[in-house]
N, C-alpha and C positions, 0 to 999 in steps of 0.2 A: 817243226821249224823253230828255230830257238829265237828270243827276243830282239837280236842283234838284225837278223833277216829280215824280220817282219819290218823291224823300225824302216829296214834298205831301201824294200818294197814298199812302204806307207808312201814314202816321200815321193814317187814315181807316179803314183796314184792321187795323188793331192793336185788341186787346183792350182795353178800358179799365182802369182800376187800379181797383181796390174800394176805397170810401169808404169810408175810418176815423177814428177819434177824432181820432188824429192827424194826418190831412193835415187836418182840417178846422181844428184848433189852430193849424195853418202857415198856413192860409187867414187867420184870425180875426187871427194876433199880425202880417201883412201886410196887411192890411186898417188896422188898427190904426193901425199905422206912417204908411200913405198918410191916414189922419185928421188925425192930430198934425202931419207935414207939411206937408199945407197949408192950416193953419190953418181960418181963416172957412170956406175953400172943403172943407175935409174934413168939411162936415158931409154934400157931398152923397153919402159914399160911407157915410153913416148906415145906408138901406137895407139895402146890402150885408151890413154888420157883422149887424145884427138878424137877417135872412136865415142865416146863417152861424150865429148864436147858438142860434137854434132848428135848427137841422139838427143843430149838436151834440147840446143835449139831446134830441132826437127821436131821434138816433143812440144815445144814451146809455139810455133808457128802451126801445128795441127791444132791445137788448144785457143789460138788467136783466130783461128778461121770459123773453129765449132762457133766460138762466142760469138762471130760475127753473124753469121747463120741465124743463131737464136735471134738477135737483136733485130736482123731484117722480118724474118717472120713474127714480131713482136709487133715491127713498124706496119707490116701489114693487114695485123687483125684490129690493130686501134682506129 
């Protein structure tokens, strides 16, 4: 199997990175960019952006709920 393969297949085999605020912010403000770019034609990466925008706030509002959690179970051990 030649170098090229293996790297193909590494990548397949590798762990994913965990979705956070901010890869999704790098997503959004790259997204963003390829809009304004190409003008008329960036509308059609509309989807995407929208896509991207709720995944933040969905990211964001699961994140607001964990920390509420913690806090109640904080309130109830003191």
């Amino acid at each position: 199997m030649d170098l090229q393969k293996a790297d193909i297949m590494m990548r397949h085999f590798t762990t994913p990175r965990p979705v956070t605020a901010e890869r999704i912010e790098r997503a959004l403000d790259r997204v963003a960019e390829i809009i304004v770019a190409r003008g008329d034609q960036g509308e059609k990466w509309l989807p995407l952006y929208d896509y991207l925008e709720r995944a933040l706030r969905d990211h964001k509002a699961k994140e607001d709920r964990l920390n509420a959690a913690r806090q109640r179970v904080k309130r109830l051990q003191s």
